[in-house]
C-alpha positions in Angstrom: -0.4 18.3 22.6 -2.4 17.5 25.9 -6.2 17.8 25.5 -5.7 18.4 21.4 -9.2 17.8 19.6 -10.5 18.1 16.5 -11.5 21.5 17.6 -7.7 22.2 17.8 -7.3 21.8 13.8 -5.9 24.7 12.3 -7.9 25.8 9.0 -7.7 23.9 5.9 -9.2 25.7 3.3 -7.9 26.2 -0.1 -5.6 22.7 1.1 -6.4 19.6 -1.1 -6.4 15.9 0.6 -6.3 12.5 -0.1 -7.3 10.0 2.2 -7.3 6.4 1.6 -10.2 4.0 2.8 -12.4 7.0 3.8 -15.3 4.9 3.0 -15.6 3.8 6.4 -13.3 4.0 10.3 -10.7 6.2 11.2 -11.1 7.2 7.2 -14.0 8.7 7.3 -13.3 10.3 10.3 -10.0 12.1 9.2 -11.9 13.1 6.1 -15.0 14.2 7.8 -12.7 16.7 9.9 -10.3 18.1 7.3 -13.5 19.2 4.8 -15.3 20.7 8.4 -12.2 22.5 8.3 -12.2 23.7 4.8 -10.1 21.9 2.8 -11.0 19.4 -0.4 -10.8 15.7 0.0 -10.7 13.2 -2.3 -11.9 10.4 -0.7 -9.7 7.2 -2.2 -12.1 4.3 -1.7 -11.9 0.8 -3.4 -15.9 0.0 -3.1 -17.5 3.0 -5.5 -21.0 1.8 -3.9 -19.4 2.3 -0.4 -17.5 5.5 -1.5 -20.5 7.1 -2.8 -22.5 6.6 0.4 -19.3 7.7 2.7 -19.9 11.2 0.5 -23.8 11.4 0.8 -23.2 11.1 4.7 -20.3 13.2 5.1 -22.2 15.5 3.5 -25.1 15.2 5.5 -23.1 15.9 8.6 -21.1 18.6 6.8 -23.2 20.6 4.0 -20.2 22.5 3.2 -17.7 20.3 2.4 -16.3 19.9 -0.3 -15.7 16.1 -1.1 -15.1 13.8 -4.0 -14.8 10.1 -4.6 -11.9 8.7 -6.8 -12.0 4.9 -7.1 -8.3 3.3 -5.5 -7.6 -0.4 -4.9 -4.3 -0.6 -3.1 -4.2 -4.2 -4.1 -3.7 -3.4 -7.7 -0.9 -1.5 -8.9 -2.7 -0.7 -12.1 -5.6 1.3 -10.3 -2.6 2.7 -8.3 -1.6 3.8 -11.4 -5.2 4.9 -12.8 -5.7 6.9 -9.9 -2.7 9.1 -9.7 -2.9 9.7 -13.8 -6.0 10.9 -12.9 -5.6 12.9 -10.1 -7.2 16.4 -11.0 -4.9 18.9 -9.4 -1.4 20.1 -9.9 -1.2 20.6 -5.9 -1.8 18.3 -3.3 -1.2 19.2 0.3 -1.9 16.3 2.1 -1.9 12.5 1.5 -3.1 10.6 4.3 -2.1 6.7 3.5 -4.7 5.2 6.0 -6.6 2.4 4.3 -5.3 -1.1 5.4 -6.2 -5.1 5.9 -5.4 -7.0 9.3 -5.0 -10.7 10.0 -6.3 -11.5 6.9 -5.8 -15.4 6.2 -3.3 -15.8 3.0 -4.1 -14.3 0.2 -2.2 -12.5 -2.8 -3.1 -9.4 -4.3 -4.0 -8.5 -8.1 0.1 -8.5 -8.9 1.0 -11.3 -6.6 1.8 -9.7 -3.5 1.2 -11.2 0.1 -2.2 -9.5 0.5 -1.3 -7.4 3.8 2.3 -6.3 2.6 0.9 -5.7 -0.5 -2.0 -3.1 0.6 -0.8 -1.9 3.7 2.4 -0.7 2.0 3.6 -1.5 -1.4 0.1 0.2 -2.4 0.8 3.1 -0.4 4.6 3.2 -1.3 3.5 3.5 -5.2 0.4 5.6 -4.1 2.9 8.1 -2.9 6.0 8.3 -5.2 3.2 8.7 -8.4 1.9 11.7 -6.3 5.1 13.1 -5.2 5.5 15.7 -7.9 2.1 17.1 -6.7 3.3 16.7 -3.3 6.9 18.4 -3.7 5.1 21.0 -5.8 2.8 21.7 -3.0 5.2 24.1 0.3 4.3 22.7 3.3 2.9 19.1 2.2 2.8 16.0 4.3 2.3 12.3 4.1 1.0 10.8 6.9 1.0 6.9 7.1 -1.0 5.0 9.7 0.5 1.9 11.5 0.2 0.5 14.7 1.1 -0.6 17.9 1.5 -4.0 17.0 3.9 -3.5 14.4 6.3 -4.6 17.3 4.9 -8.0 17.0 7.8 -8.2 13.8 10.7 -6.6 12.1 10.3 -7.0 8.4 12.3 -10.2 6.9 14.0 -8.5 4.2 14.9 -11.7 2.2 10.6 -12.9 2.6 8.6 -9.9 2.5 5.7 -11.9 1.2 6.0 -14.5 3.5 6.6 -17.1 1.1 8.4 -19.2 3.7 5.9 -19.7 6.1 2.6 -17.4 6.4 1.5 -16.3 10.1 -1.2 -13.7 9.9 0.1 -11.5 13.0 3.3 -11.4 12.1 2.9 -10.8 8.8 0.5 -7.8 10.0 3.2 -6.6 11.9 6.0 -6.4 9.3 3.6 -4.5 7.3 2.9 -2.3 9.9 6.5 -2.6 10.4 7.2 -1.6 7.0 5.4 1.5 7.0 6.9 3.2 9.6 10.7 2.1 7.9 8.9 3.5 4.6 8.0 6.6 6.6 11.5 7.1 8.5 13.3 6.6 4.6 11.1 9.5 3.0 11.7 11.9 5.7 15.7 11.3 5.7 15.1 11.6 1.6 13.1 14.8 1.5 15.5 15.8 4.7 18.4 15.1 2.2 17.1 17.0 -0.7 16.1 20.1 1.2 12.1 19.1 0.5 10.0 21.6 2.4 7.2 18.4 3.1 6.6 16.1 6.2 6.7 12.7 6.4 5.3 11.6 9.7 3.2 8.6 11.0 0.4 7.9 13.5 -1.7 4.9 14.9 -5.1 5.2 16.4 -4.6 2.5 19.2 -7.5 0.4 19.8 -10.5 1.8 17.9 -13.3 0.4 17.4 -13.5 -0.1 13.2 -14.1 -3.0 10.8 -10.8 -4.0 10.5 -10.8 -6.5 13.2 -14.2 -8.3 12.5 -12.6 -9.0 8.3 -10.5 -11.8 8.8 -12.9 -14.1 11.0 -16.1 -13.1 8.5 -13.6 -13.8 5.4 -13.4 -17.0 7.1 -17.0 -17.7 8.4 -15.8 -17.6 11.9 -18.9 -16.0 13.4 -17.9 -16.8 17.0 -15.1 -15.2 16.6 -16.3 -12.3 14.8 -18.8 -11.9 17.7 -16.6 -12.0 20.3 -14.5 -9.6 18.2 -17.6 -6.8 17.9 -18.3 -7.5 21.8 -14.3 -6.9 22.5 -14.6 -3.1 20.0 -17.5 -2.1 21.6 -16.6 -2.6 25.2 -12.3 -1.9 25.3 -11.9 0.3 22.0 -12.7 3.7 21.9 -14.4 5.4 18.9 -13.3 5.8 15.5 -13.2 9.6 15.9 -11.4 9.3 18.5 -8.9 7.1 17.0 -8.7 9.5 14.4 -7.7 12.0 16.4 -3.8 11.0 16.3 -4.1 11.1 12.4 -5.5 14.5 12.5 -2.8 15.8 14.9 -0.1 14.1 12.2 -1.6 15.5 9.5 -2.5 19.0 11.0 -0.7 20.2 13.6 2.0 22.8 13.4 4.8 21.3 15.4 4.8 17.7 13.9 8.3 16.4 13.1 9.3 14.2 10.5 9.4 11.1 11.2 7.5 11.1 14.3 5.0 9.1 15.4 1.8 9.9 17.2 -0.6 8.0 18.8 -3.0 8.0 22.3 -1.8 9.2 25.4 -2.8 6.1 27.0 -0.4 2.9 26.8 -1.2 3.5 23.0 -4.6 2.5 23.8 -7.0 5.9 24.1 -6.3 9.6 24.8 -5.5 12.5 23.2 -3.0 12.3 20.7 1.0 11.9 22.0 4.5 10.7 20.9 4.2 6.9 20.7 6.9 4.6 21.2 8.5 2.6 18.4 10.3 -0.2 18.1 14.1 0.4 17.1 14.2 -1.3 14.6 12.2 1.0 12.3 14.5 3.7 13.2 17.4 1.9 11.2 18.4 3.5 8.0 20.2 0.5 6.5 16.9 -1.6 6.6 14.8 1.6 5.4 16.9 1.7 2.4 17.0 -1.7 1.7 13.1 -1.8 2.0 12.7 1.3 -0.2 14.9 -0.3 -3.1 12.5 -3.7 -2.9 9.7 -1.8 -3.1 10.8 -0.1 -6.1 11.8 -3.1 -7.8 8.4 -4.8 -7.2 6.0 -1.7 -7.7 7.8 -0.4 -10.3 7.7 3.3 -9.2 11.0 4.9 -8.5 11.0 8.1 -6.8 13.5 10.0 -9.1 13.2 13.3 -7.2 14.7 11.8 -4.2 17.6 9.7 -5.1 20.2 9.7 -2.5 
């Protein structure tokens, strides 16, 4: 794994993908990399206008590839829905769940959901179990979720998982961030249990330098903040492609595990891609379950191929 690079990706053609927020950041990235390679992306962007443009410049840097834009708002389980009716292919080798929201100040989504719980996994969670017949029919598929470092801020609160209580945007950051790597330990000990020749792994980029961090201080009008914010990406973070690069590896690589979790080599800061350290807590299979059943029950979408 030391020194991996894009360079290092294995061919992808005749491979279909789906990456989520590829308008922009470490989305655009993973999807300008898999199509270099060869295989199909959808690109899964809420903004059409921004979707359209993340094509034209993919494109422009990569005549060949072969790329198309689906509309997807995470936030609302009825595009959720709208996308995966839709989806154009009876195979689907790779789902890369990367689109997310940080720090956000409170907020609900379009079916009541705490808005960083709600797109940063219960739209992923559905996004998933309404592609998994694809995926299962697909040997050799994986599903790669993106979290963080800072999912160790917070273990989820299983009883509050739309902070209803009391609403701290970190920590509610973290539990989603927490929750997808529980989401991501249950579906690899489900496929695991049902013999499923498909990986579920994870990945974090670190510190990159995307929009992410400048969208809750210009939801706000905080320019000062959001300043200091661009100043901080610009001069600590590294890249967005190189960020990507642990997603790539995840998604890519021949000798990823399920389950694992791969980030920079450097205090999960920058680096090539490595194993990153996770909190224990989203190793525990008790609280995956419990998670997974919740997130049924509010998204509605059961995974019915991989009852336990």
């Amino acid at each position: 794994m030391s020194g991996w690079t894009a360079h290092d990706i294995p061919d992808q053609s005749g491979r279909v993908a789906v990456v989520t927020g590829a308008n922009s950041g470490l989305g655009y990235a993973t999807a300008r990399e898999l199509a270099r390679k060869g295989a199909r992306v959808v690109l899964a962007c809420r903004s059409e206008a921004r979707g359209t443009a993340a094509g034209v410049g993919l494109v422009g840097e990569v005549p060949s590839a072969q790329v198309e834009l689906k509309r997807l708002d995470l936030g609302d389980l009825g595009s959720v829905r709208e996308f995966a009716a839709a989806f154009p292919y009876d195979r689907l080798d790779l789902l890369v769940n990367n689109a997310g929201v940080m720090a956000l100040p409170y907020g609900t989504t379009a079916d009541g959901f705490e808005t960083q719980f709600g797109v940063n996994h219960l739209g992923h969670f559905a996004l998933t179990g309404l592609l998994l017949p694809a995926l299962l029919g697909t040997p050799g598929a994986r599903v790669v979720t993106v979290s963080s470092p800072l999912h160790a801020m917070s273990n989820i609160d299983i009883d509050d998982l739309n902070s209803e209580r009391r609403y701290r945007r970190w920590v509610a950051y973290g539990r989603s961030k927490t929750a997808n790597l529980l989401f991501t330990h249950e579906l690899a000990r489900r496929l695991a249990a049902q013999g499923a020749d498909m990986v579920a792994a994870a990945a974090h980029p670190g510190y990159a330098d995307t929009n992410l961090q400048t969208a809750g201080p210009r939801m706000e009008g905080r320019r000062v903040s959001e300043w200091f914010v661009r100043i901080g990406n610009r001069v600590l973070a590294q890249p967005a492609e190189a960020g990507a690069l642990p997603v790539l590896y995840a998604a890519t690589a021949p000798a990823v595990r399920p389950d694992s979790f791969t980030g920079p080599s450097f205090a999960n800061w920058r680096g090539s891609p490595a194993p990153s350290w996770r909190a224990p807590w989203t190793l525990n299979d008790r609280a995956g379950e419990r998670l997974w059943e919740e997130s049924e029950r509010l998204t509605g979408v059961t995974y019915d191929a991989l009852k336990v």
